[in-house]
N, CA, C and O atoms as a Maestro MAE file, in Angstrom:
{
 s_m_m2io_version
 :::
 2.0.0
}

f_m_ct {
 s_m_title
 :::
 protein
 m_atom[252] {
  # First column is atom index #
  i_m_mmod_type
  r_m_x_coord
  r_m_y_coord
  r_m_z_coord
  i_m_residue_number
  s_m_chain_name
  s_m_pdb_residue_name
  s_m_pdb_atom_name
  i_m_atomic_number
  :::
  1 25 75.074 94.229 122.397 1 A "UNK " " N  " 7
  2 3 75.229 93.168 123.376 1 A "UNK " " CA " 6
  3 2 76.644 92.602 123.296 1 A "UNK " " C  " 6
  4 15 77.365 92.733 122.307 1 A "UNK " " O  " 8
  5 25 76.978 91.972 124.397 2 A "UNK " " N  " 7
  6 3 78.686 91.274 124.370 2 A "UNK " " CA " 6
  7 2 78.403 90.191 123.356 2 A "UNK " " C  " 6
  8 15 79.377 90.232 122.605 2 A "UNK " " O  " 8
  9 25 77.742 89.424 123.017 3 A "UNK " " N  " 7
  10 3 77.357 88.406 121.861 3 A "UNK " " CA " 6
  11 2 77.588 88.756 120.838 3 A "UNK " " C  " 6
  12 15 78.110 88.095 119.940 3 A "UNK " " O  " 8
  13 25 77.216 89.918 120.804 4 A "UNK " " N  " 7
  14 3 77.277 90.548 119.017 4 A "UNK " " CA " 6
  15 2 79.052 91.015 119.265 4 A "UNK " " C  " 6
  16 15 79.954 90.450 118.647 4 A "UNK " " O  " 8
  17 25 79.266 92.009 120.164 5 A "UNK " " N  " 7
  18 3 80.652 92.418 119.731 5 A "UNK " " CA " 6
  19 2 81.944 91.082 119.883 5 A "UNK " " C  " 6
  20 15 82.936 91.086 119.154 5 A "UNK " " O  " 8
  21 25 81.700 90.015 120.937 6 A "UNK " " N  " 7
  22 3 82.538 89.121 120.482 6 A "UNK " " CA " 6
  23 2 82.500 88.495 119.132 6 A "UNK " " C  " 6
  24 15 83.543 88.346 118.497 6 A "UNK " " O  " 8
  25 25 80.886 87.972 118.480 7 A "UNK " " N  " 7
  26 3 81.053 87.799 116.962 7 A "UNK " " CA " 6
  27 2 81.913 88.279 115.758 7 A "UNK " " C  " 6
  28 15 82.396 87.709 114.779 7 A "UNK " " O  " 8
  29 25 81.908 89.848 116.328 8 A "UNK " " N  " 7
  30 3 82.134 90.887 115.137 8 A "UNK " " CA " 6
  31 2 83.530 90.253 115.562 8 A "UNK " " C  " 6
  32 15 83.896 89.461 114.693 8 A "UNK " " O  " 8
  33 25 84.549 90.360 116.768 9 A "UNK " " N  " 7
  34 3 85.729 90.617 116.853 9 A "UNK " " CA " 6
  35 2 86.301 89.024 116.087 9 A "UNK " " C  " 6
  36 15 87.295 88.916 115.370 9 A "UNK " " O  " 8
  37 25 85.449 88.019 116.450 10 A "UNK " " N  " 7
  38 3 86.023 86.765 115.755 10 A "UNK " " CA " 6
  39 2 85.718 86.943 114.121 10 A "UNK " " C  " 6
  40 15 86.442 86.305 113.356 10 A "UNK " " O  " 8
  41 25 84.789 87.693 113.628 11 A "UNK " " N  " 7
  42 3 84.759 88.018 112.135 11 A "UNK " " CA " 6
  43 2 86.000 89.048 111.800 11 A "UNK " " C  " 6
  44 15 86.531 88.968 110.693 11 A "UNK " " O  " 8
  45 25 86.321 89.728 112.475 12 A "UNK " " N  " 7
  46 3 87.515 90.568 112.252 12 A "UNK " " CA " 6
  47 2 88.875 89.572 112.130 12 A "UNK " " C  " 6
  48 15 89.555 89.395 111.118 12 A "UNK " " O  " 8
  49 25 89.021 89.117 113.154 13 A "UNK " " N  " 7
  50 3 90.391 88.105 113.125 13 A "UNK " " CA " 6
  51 2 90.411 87.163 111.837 13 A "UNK " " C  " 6
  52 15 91.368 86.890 111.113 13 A "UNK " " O  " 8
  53 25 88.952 86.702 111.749 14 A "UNK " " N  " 7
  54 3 88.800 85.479 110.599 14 A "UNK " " CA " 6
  55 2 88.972 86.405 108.939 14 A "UNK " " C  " 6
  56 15 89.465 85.992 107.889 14 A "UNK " " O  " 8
  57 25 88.488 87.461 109.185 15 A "UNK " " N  " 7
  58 3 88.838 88.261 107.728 15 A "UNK " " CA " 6
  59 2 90.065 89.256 107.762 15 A "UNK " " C  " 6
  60 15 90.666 89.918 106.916 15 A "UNK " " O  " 8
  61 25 90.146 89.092 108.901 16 A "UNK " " N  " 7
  62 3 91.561 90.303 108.848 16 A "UNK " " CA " 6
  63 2 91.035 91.595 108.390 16 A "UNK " " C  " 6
  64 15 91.260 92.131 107.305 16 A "UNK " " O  " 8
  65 25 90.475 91.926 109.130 17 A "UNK " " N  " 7
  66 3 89.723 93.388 109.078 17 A "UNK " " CA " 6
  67 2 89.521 94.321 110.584 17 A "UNK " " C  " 6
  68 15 89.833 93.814 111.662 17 A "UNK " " O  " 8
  69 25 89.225 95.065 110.533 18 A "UNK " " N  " 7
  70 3 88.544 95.897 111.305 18 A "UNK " " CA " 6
  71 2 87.583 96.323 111.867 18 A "UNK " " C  " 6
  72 15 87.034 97.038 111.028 18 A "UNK " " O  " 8
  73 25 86.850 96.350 113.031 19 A "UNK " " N  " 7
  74 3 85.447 96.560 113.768 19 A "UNK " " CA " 6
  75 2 84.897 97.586 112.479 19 A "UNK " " C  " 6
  76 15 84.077 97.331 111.597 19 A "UNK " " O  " 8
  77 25 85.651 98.787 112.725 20 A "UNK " " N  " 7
  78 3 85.099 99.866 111.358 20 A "UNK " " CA " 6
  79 2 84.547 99.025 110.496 20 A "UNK " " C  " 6
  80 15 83.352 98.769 110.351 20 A "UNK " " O  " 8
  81 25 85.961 98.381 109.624 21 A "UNK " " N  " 7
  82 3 85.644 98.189 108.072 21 A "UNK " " CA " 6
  83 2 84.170 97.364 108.297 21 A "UNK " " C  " 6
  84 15 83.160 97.959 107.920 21 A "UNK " " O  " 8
  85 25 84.026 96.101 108.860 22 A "UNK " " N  " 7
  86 3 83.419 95.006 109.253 22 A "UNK " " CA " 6
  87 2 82.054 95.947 109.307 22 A "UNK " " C  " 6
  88 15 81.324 95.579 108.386 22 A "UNK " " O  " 8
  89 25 81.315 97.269 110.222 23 A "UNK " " N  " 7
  90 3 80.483 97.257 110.085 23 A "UNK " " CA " 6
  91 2 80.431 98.684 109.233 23 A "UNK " " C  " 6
  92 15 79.816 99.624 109.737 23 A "UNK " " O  " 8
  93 25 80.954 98.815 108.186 24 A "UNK " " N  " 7
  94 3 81.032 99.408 106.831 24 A "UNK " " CA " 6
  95 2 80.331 98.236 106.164 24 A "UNK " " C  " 6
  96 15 79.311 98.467 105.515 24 A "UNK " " O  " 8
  97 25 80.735 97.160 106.258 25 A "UNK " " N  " 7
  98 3 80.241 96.175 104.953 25 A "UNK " " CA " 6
  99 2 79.142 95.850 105.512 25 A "UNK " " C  " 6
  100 15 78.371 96.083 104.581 25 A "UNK " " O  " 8
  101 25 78.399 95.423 106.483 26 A "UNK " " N  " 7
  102 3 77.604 95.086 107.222 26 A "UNK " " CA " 6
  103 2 75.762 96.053 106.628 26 A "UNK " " C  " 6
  104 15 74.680 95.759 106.120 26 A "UNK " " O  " 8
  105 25 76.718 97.597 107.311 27 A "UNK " " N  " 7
  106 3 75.559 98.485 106.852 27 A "UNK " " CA " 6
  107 2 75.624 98.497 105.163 27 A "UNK " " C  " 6
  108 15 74.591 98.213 104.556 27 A "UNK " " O  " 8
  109 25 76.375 98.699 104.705 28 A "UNK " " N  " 7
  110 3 76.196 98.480 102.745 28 A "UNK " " CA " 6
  111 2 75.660 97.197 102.574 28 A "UNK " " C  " 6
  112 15 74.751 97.333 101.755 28 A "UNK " " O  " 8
  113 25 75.724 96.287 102.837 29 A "UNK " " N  " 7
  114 3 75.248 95.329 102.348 29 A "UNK " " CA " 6
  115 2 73.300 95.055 102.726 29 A "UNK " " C  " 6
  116 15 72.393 94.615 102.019 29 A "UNK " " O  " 8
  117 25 73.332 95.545 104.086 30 A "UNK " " N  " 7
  118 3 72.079 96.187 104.309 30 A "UNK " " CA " 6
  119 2 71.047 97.028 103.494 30 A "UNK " " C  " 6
  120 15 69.837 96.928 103.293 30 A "UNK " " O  " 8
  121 25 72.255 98.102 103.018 31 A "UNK " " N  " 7
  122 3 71.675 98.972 102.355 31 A "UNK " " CA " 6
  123 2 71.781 98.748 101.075 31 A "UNK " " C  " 6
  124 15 71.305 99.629 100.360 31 A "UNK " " O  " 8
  125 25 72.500 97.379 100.291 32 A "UNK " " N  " 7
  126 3 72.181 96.784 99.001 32 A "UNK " " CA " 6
  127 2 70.954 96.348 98.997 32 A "UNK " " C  " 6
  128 15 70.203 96.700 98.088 32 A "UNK " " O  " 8
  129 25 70.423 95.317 100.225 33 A "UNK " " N  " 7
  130 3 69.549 94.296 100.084 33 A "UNK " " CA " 6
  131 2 68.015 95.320 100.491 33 A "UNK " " C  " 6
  132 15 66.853 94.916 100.438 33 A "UNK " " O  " 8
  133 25 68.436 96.545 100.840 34 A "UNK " " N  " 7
  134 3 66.710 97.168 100.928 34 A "UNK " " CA " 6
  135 2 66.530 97.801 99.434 34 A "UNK " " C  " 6
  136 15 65.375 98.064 99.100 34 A "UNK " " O  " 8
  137 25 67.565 98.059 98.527 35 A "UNK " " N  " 7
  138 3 67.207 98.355 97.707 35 A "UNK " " CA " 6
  139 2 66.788 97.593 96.542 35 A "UNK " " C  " 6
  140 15 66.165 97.865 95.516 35 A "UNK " " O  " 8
  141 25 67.312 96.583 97.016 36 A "UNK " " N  " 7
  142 3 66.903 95.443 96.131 36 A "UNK " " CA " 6
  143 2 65.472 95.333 96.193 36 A "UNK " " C  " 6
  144 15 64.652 95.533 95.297 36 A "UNK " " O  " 8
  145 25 65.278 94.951 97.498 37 A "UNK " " N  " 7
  146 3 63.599 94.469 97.888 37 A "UNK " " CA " 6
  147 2 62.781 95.867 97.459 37 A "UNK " " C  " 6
  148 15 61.942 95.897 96.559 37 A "UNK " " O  " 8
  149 25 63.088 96.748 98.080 38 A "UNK " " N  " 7
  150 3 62.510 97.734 97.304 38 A "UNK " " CA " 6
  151 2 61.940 98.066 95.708 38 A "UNK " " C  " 6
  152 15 60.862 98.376 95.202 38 A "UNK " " O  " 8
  153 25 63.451 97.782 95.205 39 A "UNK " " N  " 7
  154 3 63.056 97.876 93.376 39 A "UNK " " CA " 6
  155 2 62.428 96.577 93.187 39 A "UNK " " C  " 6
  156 15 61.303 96.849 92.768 39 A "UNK " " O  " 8
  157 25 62.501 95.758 93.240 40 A "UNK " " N  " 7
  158 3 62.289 94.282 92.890 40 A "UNK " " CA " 6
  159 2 63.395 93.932 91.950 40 A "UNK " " C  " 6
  160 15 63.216 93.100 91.061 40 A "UNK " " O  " 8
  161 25 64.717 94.643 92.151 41 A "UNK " " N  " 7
  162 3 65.837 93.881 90.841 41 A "UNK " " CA " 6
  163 2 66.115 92.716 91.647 41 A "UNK " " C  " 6
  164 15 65.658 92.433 92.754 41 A "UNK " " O  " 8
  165 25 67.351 91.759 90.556 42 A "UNK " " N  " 7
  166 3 66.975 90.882 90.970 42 A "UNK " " CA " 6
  167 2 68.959 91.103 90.612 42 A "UNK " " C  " 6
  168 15 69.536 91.190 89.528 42 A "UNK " " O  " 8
  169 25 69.510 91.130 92.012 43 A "UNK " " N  " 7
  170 3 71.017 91.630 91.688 43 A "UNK " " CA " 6
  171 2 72.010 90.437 91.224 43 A "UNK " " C  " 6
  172 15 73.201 90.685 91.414 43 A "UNK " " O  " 8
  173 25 71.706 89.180 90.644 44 A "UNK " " N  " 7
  174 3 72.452 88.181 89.896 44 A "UNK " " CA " 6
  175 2 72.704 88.776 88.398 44 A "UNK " " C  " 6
  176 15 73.830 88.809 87.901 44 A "UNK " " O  " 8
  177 25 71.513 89.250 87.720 45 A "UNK " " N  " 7
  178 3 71.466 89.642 86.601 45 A "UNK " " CA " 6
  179 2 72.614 90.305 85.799 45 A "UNK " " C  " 6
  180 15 72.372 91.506 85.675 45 A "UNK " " O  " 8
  181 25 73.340 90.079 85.433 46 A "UNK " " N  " 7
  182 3 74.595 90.601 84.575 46 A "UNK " " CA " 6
  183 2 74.587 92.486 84.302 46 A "UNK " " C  " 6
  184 15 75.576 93.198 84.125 46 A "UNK " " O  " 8
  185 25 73.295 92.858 84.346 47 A "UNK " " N  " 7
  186 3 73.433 94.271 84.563 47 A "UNK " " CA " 6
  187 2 73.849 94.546 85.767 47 A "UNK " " C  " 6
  188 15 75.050 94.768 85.919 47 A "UNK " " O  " 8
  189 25 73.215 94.581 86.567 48 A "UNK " " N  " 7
  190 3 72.739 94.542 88.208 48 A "UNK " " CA " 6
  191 2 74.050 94.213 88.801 48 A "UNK " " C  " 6
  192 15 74.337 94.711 89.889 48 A "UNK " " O  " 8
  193 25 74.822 93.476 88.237 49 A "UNK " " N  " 7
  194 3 75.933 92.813 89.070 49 A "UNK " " CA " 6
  195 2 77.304 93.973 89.360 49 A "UNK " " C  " 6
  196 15 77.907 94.191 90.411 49 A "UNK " " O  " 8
  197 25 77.454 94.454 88.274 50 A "UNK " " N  " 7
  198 3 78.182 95.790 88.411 50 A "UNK " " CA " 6
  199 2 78.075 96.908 89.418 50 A "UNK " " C  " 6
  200 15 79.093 97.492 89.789 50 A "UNK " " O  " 8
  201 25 76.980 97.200 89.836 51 A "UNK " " N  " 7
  202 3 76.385 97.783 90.583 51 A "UNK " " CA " 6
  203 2 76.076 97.662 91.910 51 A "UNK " " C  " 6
  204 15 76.085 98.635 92.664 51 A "UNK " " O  " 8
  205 25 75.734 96.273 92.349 52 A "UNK " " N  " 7
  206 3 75.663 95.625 93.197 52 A "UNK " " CA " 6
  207 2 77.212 95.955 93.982 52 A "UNK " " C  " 6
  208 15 77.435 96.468 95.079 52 A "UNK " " O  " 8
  209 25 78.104 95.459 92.982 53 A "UNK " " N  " 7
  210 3 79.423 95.279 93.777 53 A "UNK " " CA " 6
  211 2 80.231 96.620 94.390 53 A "UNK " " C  " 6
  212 15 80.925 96.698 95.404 53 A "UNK " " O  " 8
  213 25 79.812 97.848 93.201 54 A "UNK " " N  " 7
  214 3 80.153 98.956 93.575 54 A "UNK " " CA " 6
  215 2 79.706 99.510 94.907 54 A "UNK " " C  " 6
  216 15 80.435 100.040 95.746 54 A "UNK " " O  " 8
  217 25 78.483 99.323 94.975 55 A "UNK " " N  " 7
  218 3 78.044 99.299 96.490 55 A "UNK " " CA " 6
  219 2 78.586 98.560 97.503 55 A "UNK " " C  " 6
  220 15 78.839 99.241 98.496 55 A "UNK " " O  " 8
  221 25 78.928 97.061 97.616 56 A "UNK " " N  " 7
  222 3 79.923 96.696 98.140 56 A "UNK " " CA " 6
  223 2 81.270 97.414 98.609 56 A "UNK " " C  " 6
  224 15 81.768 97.679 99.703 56 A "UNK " " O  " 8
  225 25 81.615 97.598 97.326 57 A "UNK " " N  " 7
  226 3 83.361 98.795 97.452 57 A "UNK " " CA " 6
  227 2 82.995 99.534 98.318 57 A "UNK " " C  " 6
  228 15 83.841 99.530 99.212 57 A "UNK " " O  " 8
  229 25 81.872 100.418 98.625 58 A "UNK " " N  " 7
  230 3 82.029 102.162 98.828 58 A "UNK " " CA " 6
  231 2 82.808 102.239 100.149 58 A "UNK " " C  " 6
  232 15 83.319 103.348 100.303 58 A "UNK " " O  " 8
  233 25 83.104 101.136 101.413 59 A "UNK " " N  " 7
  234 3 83.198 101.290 102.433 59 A "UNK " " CA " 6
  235 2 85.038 101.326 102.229 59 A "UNK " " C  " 6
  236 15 85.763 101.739 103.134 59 A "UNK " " O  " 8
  237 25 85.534 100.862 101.005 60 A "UNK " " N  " 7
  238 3 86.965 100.861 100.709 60 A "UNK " " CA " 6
  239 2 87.439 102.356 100.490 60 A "UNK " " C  " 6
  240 15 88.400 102.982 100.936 60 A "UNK " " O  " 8
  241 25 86.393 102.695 99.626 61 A "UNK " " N  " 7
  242 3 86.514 104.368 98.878 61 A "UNK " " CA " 6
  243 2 86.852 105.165 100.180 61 A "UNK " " C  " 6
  244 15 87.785 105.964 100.255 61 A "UNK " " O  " 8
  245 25 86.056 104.883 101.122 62 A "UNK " " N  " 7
  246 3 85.538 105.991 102.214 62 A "UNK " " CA " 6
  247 2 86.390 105.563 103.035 62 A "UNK " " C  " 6
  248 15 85.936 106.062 104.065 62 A "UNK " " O  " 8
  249 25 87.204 105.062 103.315 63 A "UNK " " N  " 7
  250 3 87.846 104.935 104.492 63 A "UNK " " CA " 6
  251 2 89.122 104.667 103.750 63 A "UNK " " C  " 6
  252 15 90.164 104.455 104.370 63 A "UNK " " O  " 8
  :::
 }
 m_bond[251] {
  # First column is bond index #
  i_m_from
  i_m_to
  i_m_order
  :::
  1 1 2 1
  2 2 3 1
  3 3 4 2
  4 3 5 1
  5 5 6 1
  6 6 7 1
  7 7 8 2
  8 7 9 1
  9 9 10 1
  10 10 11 1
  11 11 12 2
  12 11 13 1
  13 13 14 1
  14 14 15 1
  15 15 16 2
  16 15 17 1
  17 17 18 1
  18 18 19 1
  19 19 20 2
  20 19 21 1
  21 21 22 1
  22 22 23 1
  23 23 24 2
  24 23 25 1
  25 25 26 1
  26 26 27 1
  27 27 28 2
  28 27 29 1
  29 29 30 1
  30 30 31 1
  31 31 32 2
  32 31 33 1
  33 33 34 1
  34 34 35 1
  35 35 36 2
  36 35 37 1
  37 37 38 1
  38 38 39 1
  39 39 40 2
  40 39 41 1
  41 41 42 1
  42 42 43 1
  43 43 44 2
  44 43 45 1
  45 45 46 1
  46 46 47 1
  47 47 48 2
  48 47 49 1
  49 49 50 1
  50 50 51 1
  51 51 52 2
  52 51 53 1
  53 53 54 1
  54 54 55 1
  55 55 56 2
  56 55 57 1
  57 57 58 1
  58 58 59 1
  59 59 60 2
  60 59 61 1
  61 61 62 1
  62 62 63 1
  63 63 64 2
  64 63 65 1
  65 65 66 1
  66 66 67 1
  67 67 68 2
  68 67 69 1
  69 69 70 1
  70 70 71 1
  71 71 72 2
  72 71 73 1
  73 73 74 1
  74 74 75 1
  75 75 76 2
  76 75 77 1
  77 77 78 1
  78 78 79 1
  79 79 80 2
  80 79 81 1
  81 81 82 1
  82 82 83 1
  83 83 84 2
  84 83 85 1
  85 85 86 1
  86 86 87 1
  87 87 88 2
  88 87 89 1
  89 89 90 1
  90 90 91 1
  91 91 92 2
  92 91 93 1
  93 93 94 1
  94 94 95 1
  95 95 96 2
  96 95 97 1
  97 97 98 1
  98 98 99 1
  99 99 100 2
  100 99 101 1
  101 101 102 1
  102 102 103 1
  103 103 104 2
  104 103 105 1
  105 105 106 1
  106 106 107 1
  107 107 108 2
  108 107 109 1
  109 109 110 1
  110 110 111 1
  111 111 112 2
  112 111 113 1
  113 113 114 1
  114 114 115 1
  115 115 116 2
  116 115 117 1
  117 117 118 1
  118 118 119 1
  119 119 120 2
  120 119 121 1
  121 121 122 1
  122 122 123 1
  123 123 124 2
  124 123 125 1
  125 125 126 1
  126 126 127 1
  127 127 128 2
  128 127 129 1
  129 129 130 1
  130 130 131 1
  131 131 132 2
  132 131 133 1
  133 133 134 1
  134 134 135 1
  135 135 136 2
  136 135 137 1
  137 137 138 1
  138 138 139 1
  139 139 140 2
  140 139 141 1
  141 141 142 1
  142 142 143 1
  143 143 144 2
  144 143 145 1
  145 145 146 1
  146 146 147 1
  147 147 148 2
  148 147 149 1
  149 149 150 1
  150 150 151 1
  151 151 152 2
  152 151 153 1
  153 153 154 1
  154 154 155 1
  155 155 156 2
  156 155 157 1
  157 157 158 1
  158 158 159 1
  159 159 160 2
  160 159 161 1
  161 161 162 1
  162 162 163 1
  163 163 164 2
  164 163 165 1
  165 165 166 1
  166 166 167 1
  167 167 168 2
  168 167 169 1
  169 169 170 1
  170 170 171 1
  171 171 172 2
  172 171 173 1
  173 173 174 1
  174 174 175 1
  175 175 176 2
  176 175 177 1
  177 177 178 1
  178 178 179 1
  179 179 180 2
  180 179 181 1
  181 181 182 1
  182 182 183 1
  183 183 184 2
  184 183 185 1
  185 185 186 1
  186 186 187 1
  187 187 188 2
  188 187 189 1
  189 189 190 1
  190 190 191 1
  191 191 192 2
  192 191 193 1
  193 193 194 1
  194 194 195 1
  195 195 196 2
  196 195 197 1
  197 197 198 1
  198 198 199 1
  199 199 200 2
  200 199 201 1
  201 201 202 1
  202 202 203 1
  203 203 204 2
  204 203 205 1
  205 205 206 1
  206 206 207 1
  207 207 208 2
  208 207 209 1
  209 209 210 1
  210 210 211 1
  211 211 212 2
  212 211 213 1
  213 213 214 1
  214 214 215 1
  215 215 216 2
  216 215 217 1
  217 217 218 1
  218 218 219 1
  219 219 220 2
  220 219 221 1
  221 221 222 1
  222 222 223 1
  223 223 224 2
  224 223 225 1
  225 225 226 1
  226 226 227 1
  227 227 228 2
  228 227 229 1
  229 229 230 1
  230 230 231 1
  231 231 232 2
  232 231 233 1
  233 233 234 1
  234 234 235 1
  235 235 236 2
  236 235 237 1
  237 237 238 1
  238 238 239 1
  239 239 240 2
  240 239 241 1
  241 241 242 1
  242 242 243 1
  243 243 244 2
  244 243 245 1
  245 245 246 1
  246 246 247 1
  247 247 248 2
  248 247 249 1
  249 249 250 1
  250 250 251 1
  251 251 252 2
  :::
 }
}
């Protein structure tokens, strides 16, 4: 919808990013939080947190 892509473009300007990067982090972070709910971890946890973030990164790696 035009709602959503003007959002994204004012999240782009406000982070200084890219439509790409923007829904790189968007879908990873998606795909952090089903795995979360899925496992039942609980991603604050000082293990978990490492991990968590690496998933975050991957959209840096890849592009």
């Amino acid at each position: 919808s035009f709602t959503a892509l003007n959002v994204a473009k004012i999240m782009c300007k406000e982070l200084g990013t890219s439509i790409g990067r923007l829904k790189a982090k968007m879908i990873n972070a998606y795909y952090a939080q089903r795995i979360i709910d899925v496992f039942e971890k609980n991603p604050n946890t000082t293990l978990n947190k490492e991990s968590i973030n690496e998933i975050f990164s991957f959209d840096a790696d890849a592009a």
